[in-house]
C-alpha positions as CSV (number, residue, x, y, z in Angstrom):
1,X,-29.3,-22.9,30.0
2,X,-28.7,-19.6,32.1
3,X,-27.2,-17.8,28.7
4,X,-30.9,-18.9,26.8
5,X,-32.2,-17.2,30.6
6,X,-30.2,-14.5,29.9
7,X,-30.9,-14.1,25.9
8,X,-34.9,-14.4,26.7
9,X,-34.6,-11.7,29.6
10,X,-32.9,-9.3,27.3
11,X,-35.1,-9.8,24.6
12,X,-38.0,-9.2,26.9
13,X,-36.4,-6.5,28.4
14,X,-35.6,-4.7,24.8
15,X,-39.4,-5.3,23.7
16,X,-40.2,-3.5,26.5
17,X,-38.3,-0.6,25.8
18,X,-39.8,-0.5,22.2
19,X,-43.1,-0.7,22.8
20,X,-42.7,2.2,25.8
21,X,-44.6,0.3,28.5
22,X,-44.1,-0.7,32.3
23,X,-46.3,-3.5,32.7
24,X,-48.2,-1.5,35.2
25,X,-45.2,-1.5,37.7
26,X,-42.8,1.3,36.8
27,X,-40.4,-0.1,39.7
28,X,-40.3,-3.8,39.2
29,X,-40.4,-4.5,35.3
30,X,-38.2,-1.5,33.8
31,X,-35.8,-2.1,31.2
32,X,-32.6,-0.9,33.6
33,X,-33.8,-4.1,35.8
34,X,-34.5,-6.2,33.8
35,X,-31.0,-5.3,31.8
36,X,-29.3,-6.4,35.3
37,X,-31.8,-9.4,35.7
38,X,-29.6,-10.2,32.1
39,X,-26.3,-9.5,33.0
40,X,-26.4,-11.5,36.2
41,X,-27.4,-14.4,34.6
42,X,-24.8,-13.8,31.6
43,X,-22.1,-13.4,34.2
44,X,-23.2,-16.6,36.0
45,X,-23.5,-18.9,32.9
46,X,-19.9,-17.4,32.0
47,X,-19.0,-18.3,35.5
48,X,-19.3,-21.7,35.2
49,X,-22.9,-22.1,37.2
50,X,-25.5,-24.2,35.4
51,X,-23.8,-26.1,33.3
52,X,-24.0,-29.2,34.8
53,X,-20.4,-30.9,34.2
54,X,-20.8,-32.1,37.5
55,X,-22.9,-34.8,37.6
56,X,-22.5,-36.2,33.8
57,X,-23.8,-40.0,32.8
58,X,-22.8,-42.9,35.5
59,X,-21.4,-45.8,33.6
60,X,-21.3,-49.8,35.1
61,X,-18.6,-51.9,33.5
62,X,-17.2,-50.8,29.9
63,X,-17.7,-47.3,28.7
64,X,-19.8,-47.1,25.4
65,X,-17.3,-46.1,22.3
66,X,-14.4,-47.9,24.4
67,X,-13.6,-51.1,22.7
């Protein structure tokens, strides 16, 4: 989920740097931020954050697929 985060964000952020526009706030929503706004959620999702391996699906009595 955070790498689809991270694929939007760059997307948005490259669009952004094609069409040449700020949104109106040349300090919040540049490209450079928005870049890092990527990464961070790249390095996360690479990290092992999000993925939700933790929790799984709780089984009572025989495991499906178990004979």
């Amino acid at each position: 989920m955070l790498a689809i985060l991270a694929a939007v964000v760059f997307g948005f952020a490259l669009l952004l740097d094609f069409l040449n526009t700020n949104l109106g706030a040349p300090d919040l929503f540049n490209a450079q931020t928005l870049s890092l706004i990527g990464f961070l959620l790249l390095s996360l999702y690479l990290a092992g954050v999000g993925r939700g391996t933790g929790g799984g699906r709780w089984y009572r009595g025989r495991r499906p697929g178990r004979g």
